[in-house]
C-alpha positions, 0 to 999 in steps of 0.5 A: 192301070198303074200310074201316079197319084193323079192318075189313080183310079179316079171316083165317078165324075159325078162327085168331080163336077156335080159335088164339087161345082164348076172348078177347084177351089183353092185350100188356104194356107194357115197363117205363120200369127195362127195361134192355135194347137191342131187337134187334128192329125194330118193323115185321119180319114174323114167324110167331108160334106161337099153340096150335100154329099158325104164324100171321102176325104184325108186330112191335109192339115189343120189350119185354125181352130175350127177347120182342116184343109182335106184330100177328096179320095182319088182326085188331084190335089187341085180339088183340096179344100179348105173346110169347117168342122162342121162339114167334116165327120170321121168315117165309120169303122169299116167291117174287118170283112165287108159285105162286098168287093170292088168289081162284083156284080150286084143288084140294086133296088131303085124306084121299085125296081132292080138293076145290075150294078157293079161294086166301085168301093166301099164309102163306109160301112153301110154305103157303097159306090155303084155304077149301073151295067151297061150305062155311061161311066157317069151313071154313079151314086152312093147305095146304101146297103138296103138297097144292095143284094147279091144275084141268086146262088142256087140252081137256076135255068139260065145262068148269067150269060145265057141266050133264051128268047123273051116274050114281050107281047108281039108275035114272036119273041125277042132273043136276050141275054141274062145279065143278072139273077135275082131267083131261080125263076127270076132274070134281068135281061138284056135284048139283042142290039138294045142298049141298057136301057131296056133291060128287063126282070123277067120271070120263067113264064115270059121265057124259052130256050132260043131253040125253040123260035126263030128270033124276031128284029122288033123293039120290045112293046114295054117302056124302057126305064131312063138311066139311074141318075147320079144323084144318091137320093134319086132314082131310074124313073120310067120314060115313055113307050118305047119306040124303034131307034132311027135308023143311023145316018150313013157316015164314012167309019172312022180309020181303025187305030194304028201304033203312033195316034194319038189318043184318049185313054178312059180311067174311069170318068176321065180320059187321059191324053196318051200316045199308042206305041205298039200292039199289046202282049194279048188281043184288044189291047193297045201299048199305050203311053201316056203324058206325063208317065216315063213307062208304057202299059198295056190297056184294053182297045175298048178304053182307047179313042182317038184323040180328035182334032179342034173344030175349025170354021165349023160351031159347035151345036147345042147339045154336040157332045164333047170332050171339056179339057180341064188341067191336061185331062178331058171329061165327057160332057155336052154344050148347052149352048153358045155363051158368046163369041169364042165361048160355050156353056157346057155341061160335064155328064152326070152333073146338074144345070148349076155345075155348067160352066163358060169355057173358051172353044179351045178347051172343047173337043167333038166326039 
């Protein structure tokens, strides 16, 4: 997506809100009296340590002998920071070729097991931002390269994409689709109508071409694994049994979207306040524009909703999920609770209890 600086590709929200706490914090300008030579070039790239994690930064400016003002990498200049040299490294010289590309499909090892995982960037030459296959665009952390190895290359049965059925202990297998291959007897699945969090590694003796049984509706007996948290030290972690969903309440669908709505356009974590002005050139795509840019662009139906309207007579429910404004843009979180009259506890997705933040009803959507 084209756009400017503050609609650059933004990194995961994760380091938005869980690295960066409840809000901006302002840089400090340096003092006309600051009587100090800089040492350090505006413009250098750095690591700068922000709650624990190595972030990727420019240098703004020097503003004393002992500490800079830095640029988080894709965020708007708000999130600037005045900070020690203590919590500031350079990077690590990346490899004239590196070992992956933004956009590929790997697999990622995590607590013993391997996901699907696509490539967001290089952090430095032995780390890499990855989001998880089919979770939330919060579902981010830092990998290093141990942890990284590309799908299998060679021959196998069941390409990425192909239908098969998976024997998971009933009576009849359950039809899938291979989302990754790990060996040539070896697949990461995906169950019909299941979410990511049933994905599965899978070996030949445990599959069948889709021909050869009638496909069943059951949920699989297996445990499903819980999302990959955002944390980088941390890890998917087994849930309990699964069980079948509920069945979903019976709700009038929304009215499908048509030129001149307003809507919410997702950048990667964000989502930005846009209005639909025409079709796009090709199918499932809207000709958007958004606020504050002077040219439309065309983006793909699946990252346009629409914008909703503010609750009004009705409070918003603990755990209600939510769109939180902040400075014009709109991050996916949840309320945690009702702080007081007009007023909400909420929680951006993929950040930790010690991120939530009070913020008056006005700033909320439902979604």
């Amino acid at each position: 997506m084209k756009r400017t600086a503050v609609f650059a590709a933004l990194l995961p929200i994760t380091m938005l809100v869980s690295a960066c706490g409840s809000g901006p914090t302002n840089p400090t300008a340096p003092t006309a009296t600051a009587n100090f030579q800089p040492t350090v070039p505006a413009g250098m790239q750095v690591l700068a340590n922000r709650q624990g994690q190595w972030l990727p930064a420019t240098v703004v400016r020097q503003t004393s002998a002992t500490s800079v003002v830095v640029h988080y990498d894709g965020t708007p200049a708000e999130w600037d920071e005045d900070v020690p040299f203590e919590r500031v490294k350079a990077r690590e010289a990346q490899p004239a070729q590196t070992l992956y590309r933004p956009g590929e499909l790997v697999l990622a090892q995590a607590q013993n097991r391997l996901y699907a995982a696509e490539i967001v960037q290089q952090v430095d030459a032995r780390t890499y931002r990855i989001h998880y296959a089919g979770y939330g665009p919060e579902t981010v952390e830092n990998a290093t390269i141990d942890r990284l190895q590309r799908q299998f290359a060679g021959q196998t049965q069941y390409p990425v994409g192909s239908a098969l059925l998976v024997n998971v202990g009933q009576a009849a297998p359950m039809p899938a689709k291979v989302i990754a291959v790990v060996a040539a007897d070896q697949w990461v699945v995906r169950f019909d109508g299941l979410t990511a969090q049933y994905d599965q590694l899978v070996g030949a003796n445990r599959v069948m071409p889709p021909a050869t049984a009638a496909a069943p509706t059951a949920t699989p007996t297996t445990a499903p694994t819980a999302a990959p948290t955002t944390a980088p030290t941390a890890a998917p972690a087994v849930t309990g049994t699964a069980k079948t969903a509920p069945p979903k309440p019976e709700v009038a669908a929304p009215a499908p979207l048509k030129v001149g709505d307003a809507v919410l356009v997702l950048t990667r974590n964000l989502y930005y306040p846009a209005k639909i002005n025409a079709a796009g050139a090709t199918a499932n795509v809207w000709r958007v524009r958004v606020e504050g840019q002077t040219a439309d662009e065309d983006v793909q139906a699946d990252r346009v909703v629409r914008l909703p309207d503010p609750l009004k007579g009705v409070k918003y429910k603990a755990g209600q999920l939510v769109f939180i404004e902040w400075h014009g843009v709109y991050a996916p979180g949840k309320v945690v609770k009702e702080a007081d009259s007009g007023n909400y506890k909420v929680r951006v997705d993929g950040a930790t209890p010690d991120a939530d933040e009070i913020v008056p009803v006005k700033r909320l959507r439902p979604r």
